[in-house]
C-alpha positions in Angstrom: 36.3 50.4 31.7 34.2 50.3 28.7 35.2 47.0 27.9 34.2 45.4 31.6 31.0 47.4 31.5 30.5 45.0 28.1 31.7 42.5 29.4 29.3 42.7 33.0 26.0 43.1 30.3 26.8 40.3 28.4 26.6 38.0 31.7 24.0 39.8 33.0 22.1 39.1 29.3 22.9 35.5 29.4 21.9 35.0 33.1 18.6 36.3 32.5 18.0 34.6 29.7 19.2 31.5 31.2 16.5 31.6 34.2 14.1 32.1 32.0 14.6 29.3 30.2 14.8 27.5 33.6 11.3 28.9 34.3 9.2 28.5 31.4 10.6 24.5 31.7 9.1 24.5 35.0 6.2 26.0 34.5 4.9 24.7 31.0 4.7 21.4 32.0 2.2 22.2 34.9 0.5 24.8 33.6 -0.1 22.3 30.6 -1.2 19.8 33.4 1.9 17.8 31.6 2.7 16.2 35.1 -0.5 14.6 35.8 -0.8 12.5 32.9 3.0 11.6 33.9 1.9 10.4 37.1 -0.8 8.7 36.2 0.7 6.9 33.8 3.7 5.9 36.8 0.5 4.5 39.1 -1.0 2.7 35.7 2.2 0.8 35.6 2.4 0.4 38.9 -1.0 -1.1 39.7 -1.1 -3.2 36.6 -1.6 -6.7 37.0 -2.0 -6.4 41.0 -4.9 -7.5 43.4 -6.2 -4.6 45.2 -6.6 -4.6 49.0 -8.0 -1.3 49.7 -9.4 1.2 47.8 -11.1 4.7 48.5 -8.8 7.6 50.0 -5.9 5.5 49.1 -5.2 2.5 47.2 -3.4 -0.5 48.8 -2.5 -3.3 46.4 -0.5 -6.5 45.7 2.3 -5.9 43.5 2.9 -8.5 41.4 6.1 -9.4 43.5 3.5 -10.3 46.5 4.6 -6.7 47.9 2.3 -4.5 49.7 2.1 -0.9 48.0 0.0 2.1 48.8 -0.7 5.2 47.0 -2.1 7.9 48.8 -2.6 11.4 49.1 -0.6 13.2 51.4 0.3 16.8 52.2 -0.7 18.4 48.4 1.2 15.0 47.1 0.4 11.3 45.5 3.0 9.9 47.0 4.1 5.8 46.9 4.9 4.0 49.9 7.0 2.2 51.0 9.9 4.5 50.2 7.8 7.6 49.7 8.3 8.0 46.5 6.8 11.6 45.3 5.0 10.9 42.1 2.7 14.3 42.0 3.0 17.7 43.5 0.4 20.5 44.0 -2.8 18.7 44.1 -5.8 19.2 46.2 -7.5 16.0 46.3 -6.9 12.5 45.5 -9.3 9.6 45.5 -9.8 5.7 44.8 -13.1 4.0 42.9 -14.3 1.1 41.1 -16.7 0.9 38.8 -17.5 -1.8 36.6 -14.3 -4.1 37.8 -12.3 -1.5 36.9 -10.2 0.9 39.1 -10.0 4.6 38.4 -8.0 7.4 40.2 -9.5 11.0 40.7 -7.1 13.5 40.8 -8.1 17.1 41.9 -6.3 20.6 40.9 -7.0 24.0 40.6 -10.9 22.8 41.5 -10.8 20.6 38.0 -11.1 16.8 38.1 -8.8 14.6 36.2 -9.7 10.9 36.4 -7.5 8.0 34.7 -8.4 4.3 34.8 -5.6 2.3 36.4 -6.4 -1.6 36.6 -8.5 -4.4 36.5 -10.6 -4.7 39.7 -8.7 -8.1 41.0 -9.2 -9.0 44.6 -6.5 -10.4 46.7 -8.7 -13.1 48.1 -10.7 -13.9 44.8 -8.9 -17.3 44.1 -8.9 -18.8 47.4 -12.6 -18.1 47.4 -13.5 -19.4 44.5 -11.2 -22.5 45.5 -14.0 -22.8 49.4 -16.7 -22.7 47.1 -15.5 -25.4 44.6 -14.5 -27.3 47.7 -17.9 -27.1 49.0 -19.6 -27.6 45.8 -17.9 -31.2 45.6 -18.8 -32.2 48.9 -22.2 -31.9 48.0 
């Protein structure tokens, strides 16, 4: 009997000890705000080298496959579409901005801002543009 109550504390120890464990490698990453940078850095290489299409509540691009891509906030997510692909959990508010040619997200949690700087500010119609205008330039 004495040995099975051992036996019953020992697993009982090591359980404990094992959710613990569990927990604090949960929680030390987002209390550390760990996960943010991760998904920024996901939407950095994402967006790199595309032509944007949209950009304020979410971000709609060119891939560099011709693809169209989104990133948007949705439900206390960033989230990637197609395939909704979950790159950011418990966030209040996400938002889209250039500013001097460059592209920057704003990421909102726990009422503090985060903002990362994810591309060049390329627009999808930029070249055939510039082709009208050099077009039109020659005919004159």
């Amino acid at each position: 009997m004495l040995l099975s109550l051992g036996i019953t504390s020992i697993i009982l120890l090591s359980l404990t000890s094992f959710f613990q464990l569990v927990r604090y490698a949960y929680t030390a990453h987002t209390e550390n705000q760990e996960d943010i940078y991760i998904a920024s850095k996901q939407c950095t290489q994402y967006t790199i080298g595309s032509s944007y299409l949209e950009v304020g509540d979410v971000y709609r691009f060119m891939n560099l496959e011709g693809e169209e891509t989104t990133i948007l906030y949705d439900q206390g997510r960033l989230v990637k579409k197609p395939g909704y692909e979950i790159l950011l959990f418990n966030v209040d508010d996400v938002d889209f901005y250039i500013e001097d040619d460059l592209i920057y997200m704003n990421i909102e949690r726990n009422r503090k801002n985060y903002v990362f700087l994810l591309t060049y500010a390329y627009l999808e119609n930029e070249d055939e543009n510039e082709e009208d205008i050099s077009e039109e330039l020659e005919e004159l």
